[in-house]
N, C-alpha and C positions, 0 to 999 in steps of 0.2 A: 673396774675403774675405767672410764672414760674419761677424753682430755679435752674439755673445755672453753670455748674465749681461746682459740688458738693465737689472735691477734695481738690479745694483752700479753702474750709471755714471747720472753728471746727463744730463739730456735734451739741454744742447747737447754732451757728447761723445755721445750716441748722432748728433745731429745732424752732428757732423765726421766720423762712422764711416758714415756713408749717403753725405754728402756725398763723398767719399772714394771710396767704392766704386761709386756712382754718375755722376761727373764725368765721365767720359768720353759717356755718354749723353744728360749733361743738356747736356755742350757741342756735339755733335751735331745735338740742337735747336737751341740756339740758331741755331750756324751753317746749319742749313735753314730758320728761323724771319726771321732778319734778317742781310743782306749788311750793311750799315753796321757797321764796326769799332765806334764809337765806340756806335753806337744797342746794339748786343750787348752791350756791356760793361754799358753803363745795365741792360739787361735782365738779365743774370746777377746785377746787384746786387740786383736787386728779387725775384728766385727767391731768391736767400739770405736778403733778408730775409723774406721769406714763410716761408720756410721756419723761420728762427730763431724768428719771432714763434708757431709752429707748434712746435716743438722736444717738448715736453709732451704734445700730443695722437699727431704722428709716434711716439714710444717708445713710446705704448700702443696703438696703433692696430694692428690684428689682421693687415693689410697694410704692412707701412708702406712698402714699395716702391710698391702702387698709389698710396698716398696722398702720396708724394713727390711722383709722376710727375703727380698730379690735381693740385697744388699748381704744378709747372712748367707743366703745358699751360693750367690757369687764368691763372697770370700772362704768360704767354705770348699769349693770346686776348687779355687786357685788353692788353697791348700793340700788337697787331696792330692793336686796332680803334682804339684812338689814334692810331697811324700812317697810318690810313685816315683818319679825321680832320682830322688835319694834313697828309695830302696829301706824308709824307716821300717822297724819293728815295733806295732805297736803291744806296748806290754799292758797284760789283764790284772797286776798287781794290785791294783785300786779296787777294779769290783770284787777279787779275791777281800781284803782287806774291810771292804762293806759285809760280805757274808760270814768273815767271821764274826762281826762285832755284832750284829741283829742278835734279837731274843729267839729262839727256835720256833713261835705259832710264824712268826715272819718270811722265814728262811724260805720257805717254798713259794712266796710272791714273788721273795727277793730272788730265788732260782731261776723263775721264769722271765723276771725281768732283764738277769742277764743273758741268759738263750735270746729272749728277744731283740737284745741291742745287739748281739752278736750274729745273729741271724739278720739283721737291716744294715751291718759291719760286711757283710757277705755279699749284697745285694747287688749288681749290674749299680755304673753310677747315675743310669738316667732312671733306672726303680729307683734307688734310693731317693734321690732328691723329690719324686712325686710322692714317695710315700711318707718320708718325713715331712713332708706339707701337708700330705693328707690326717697323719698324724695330728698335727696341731690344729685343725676342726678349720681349715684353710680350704674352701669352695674352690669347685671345678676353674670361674673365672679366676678367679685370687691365683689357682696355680697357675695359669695360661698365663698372667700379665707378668708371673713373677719370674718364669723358664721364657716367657716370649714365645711360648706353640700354640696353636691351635687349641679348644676344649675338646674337641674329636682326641688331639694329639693324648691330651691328658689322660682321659677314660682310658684308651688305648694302654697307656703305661699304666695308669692306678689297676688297669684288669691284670697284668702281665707281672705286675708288682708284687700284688696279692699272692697269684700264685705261684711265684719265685721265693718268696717268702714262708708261703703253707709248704712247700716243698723241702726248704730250707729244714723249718721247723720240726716238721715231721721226720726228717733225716737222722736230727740231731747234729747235723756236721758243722 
């Protein structure tokens, strides 16, 4: 889906038309960004409203896909480092709770999927945030406009990313 006549509509339906076409990525992060059901939820609140509060600048903004996604990994950052802060525990109950309920041919995508989010849960937080851009099929520029580095800077992390990641994986840890 692509969003149209930006002109004809208000900034928060351009804002439900991102949102929208976007969801699936931004829930993505979340769920690689924070295990705690209830701490995710608080956080997707707080991306909406960033984003709402944002709704005006997002419609004219010459990107507004990076600018979404610069607005999710901002509010996602100031999260993280609050949680660091307070010293949360995030709990795996949820993904436990998805592996029981799957049909068994499932159960080993679904195994790997959570190693993976757990393994990108592990990651240094300037890999993380390049690779879950990278993750959502977000170009070398897209990540540079939306961290503000260099594309050198980028490659540099998406290489180091990788294999802190293959590392991870391979460990099991």
């Amino acid at each position: 889906m692509t969003i149209s006549n930006t002109s004809a509509i208000t900034p928060e339906q351009f804002l439900l038309q991102l949102w929208q076409q976007h969801q699936g990525a931004i829930s993505r992060t979340l769920l690689a960004s924070e295990a705690d059901p209830a701490a995710r939820q608080d956080l997707k609140q707080d991306i909406f409203l960033a984003l709402h509060q944002a709704a005006g600048r997002l419609q004219a903004a010459e990107m507004p896909r990076a600018y979404l996604f610069r607005i999710v990994h901002n509010v996602t950052v100031d999260h993280i480092a609050r949680a660091q802060r307070h010293k949360w525990q995030p709990l795996e109950e949820d993904m436990q709770q998805i592996l029981d309920d799957c049909p068994s041919e499932q159960l080993g995508e679904q195994q790997q999927s959570q190693q993976l989010m757990q393994a990108v849960r592990r990651l240094s937080p300037a890999n993380r945030q390049v690779i879950l851009l990278a993750m959502e099929d977000l170009d070398a520029p897209e990540i540079a406009d939306i961290l503000q580095i260099s594309h050198g800077a980028v490659r540099v992390r998406l290489n180091r990313a990788k294999t802190e990641l293959m590392e991870l994986m391979q460990n099991g840890r």
